[in-house]
C-alpha angles and dihedrals in degrees: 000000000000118000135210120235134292114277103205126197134165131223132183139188120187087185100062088219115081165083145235159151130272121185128216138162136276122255101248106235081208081085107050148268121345106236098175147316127248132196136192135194131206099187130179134187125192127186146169136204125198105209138188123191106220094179130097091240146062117266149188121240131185120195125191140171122204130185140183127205131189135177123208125201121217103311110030096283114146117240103173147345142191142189117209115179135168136183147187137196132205148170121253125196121226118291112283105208107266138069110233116112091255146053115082091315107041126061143164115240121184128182129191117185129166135197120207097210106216109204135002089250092141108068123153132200120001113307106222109214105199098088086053094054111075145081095254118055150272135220127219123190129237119206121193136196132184139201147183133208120189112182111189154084131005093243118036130127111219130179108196139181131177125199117197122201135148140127139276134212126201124190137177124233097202135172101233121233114255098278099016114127117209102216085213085230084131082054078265122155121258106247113177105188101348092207101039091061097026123015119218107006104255124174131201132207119212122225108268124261100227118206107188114198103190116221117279135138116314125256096057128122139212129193117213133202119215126200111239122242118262114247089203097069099066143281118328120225113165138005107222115210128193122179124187117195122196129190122181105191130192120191132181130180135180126199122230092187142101087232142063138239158104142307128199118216121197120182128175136188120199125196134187143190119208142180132196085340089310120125105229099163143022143188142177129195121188135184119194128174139151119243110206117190148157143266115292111284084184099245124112095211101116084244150075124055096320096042149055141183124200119192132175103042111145140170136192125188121167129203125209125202136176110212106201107150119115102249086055103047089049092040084062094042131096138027127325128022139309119222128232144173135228123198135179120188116178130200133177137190129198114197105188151141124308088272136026136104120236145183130200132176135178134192113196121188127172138205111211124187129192123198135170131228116208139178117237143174116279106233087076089065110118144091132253113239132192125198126160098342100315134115121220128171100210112206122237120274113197119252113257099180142113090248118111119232099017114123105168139048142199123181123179109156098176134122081254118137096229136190101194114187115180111212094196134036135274112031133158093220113189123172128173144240100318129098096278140188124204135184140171138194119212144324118044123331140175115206116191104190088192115200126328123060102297127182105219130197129193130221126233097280137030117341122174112201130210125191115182120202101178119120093015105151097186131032113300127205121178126175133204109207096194132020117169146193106302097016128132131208123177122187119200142177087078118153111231099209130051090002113139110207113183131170119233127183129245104003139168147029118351112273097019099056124141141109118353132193111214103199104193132183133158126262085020140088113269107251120217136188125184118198105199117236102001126110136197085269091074093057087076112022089071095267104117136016125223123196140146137211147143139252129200081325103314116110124215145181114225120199122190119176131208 
């Protein structure tokens, strides 16, 4: 989908702590057909911190400034966000006698970092796109928060402040109008009469390219080749990127006080995805607790009344990015293989009582998968059904519902035990009360499962999921193999009243196991849902999003994950 050119505007807040309004202009509907709406951040902090070491001894301090930025569209949907941090350590003498932020024991540190954002991949709420069509133009608002970190002594007096600035960019995916030319100045593609070459725009996902790095201890790093996309297949439009950091962290204190108390552990594992020097993709995955222990029982064992050791923690956060800027579309096309690199990097903090010893570790490993949109000709449009041993390519119907960015569609409501395959993106899929199994490809795609126990499979981009128990006469058990970031699923058919929903581990069918909702009432058929590769412990890190609700008398359970 071609876009128009990059809208840049600056903001800055010497305060660290604020909010306002940048104005940019309407997309023209002279053009086209607004297809979507992007936005990017750059975003700096810098901050400052006056220190005094009020200790008899040299120490080691560690000062950082960290800031988040987000930018809302009208009303009050997120478009982007971004988290930019920096940090510095030094060593401190003794304390020299006299508070004043200088001398041998006092300093003045001062740390400026910046992040460039890449791509608009982590939109929240539905982004409504009229305030954005138009010939006049539209303000979003850009919201800034500061913080300090000072990591040191015992004993230090510090005094700290933080400023955020940057830019945003704002840009418009858009359908031309019959005749219309993007000029690609947006890193669009030329379309000269888009139905006179192609027909109907359709768009096709390639399977992903999938890279593993197993966990091991942070700071490695890994090179991927990645296979090129094929110019014959059609025309390229955008690289999708998904990287999926993981960090498994141990930690184990021992107090050396009379007294007891906590520590808090943070580890983090951050992992990045470069090209040519330039950053594509990042992700960050954290682990924080509280250890709470007793008073010293003088034995560094991690045990007993005075220690304490926690393994298994482990956290997994993924980053998608769409990559459609010319350098990068020639830079994957072709023959042959792109290079990239894949770095980890770790770092942990212990904040704790006066005494104790303490030992933390962290593995991180990633998944990163590389696909390819490209434009086609319509006529391949369809999906690949199975049904009863046969093999039939069902041509594309057009999409005639109130969802935005979905172009094809495929119904089949019959007992029909069913295998769909969509062989282009973007498809409102429904099938019936059989024993069904869905997948997509790539855009934007709603899969409705219908009754019966479906294995459903979502496509590179956003999928929304529906499983429907009502009706089931027997037990039913569906599984979603791969819900990502921005993803829905919602389950009816629940009863609200007497039904039992509990959470189990590692679920399901072999090779799609995770977490699994088991929804029980009496007089009625157990319902079951298994979300591959998710745990309990992502009903509570942010990773996923639980809620309940009903609708013209029929209740439901909705999931997003995060």
């Amino acid at each position: 989908m071609p876009s128009l050119g990059v809208q840049s505007r600056s903001f800055s807040d010497p305060a660290g702590y604020g909010a306002q309004l940048l104005t940019f202009e309407q997309f023209d509907p002279a053009l086209g057909a607004l297809g979507g709406v992007r936005a990017e951040i750059s975003a700096t902090v810098s901050g400052s911190v006056l220190v005094e070491n009020l200790e008899g001894r040299a120490v080691s301090l560690t000062y950082g400034a960290r800031a988040w930025v987000d930018v809302f569209a009208p009303g009050a949907a997120r478009l982007t966000s971004e988290t930019v941090a920096g940090e510095q350590t030094v060593t401190l003498p003794a304390y020299d006698g006299t508070v004043d932020f200088s001398g041998a024991s006092g300093t003045r540190l001062a740390v400026v970092a910046a992040v460039d954002g890449v791509s608009a991949a982590e939109a929240s709420g539905t982004v409504d796109e009229a305030p954005f069509v138009g010939t006049g133009s539209v303000a979003l608002t850009v919201t800034d928060f500061a913080r300090n970190r000072i990591a040191g002594p015992a004993n230090m007096r510090v005094q700290a402040e933080a400023a955020v600035g940057g830019v945003v960019r704002l840009a418009y995916d858009y359908t031309p109008a019959a005749g219309i030319v993007d000029g690609g100045g947006g890193g669009g593609v030329i379309i000269e009469d888009q139905t006179r070459l192609f027909g109907p725009l359709v768009t096709v996902t390639t399977v992903p390219q999938v890279f593993r790095v197993s966990p091991r201890p942070t700071g490695w790093q890994e090179a991927l080749a990645v296979g090129r996309f094929d110019p014959a297949l059609g025309t390229l439009l955008a690289v999708q990127v998904r990287l999926v950091s993981v960090v498994r962290a141990e930690a184990a204190i021992e107090n050396h006080g009379a007294q007891g108390g906590t520590a808090e552990v943070v580890q983090d594992a951050a992992t990045t995805l470069v090209r040519d020097g330039v950053v594509l993709a990042g992700s960050q995955a954290r682990v924080e607790r509280t250890l709470r222990f007793g008073v010293a029982d003088g034995v560094d064992d991690f045990a007993g009344t005075g220690g304490i050791g926690e393994a298994g923690w482990t956290m997994t956060r993924a980053h998608a990015v769409t990559l459609i800027d010319a350098a990068s579309r020639a830079a994957f096309s072709g023959g042959g293989t792109v290079s990239l690199g894949l770095d980890s990097q770790g770092v942990g903090e212990i904040v704790g009582p006066a005494r104790f010893l303490a030992e933390i570790a962290a593995l991180s490993g990633a998944v990163v998968e590389v696909a390819y949109t490209y434009l086609v000709e319509s006529g391949v449009a369809g999906v690949m059904v199975a049904d009863a041993g046969t093999n039939t390519v069902v041509a594309a119907q057009a999409y005639r519902g109130p969802v935005a960015d979905l172009l094809h569609q495929f119904i089949a409501v019959t007992p029909d035990n069913l295998v769909i395959s969509a062989n282009t993106d973007s498809w409102f899929i429904r099938a019936g009360a059989g024993t069904d199994a869905i997948a997509a490809r790539g855009g934007t795609n709603v899969i409705d499962g219908g009754g019966g126990s479906n294995f459903l499979t979502g496509g590179f981009g956003r999928d929304v999921f529906f499983v429907d128990l009502r009706g089931a006469e027997a037990a039913v058990w569906s599984t979603i193999a791969n819900l990502q970031a921005s993803d829905e699923a919602t389950l009816w058919g629940l009863v609200r009243e007497g039904v039992q929903l509990s959470w189990v581990e590692d679920a399901g069918a072999v090779g799609a196991r995770g977490l699994t909702l088991h929804a029980v009432t009496a007089g009625r058929p157990t319902a079951s849902l298994t979300l591959a590769g998710y745990t309990t412990a992502d009903l509570t890190n942010g990773r996923l999003t639980i809620g309940t609700g009903v609708v013209e008398g029929n209740a439901y359970l909705h999931i997003s994950a995060a």
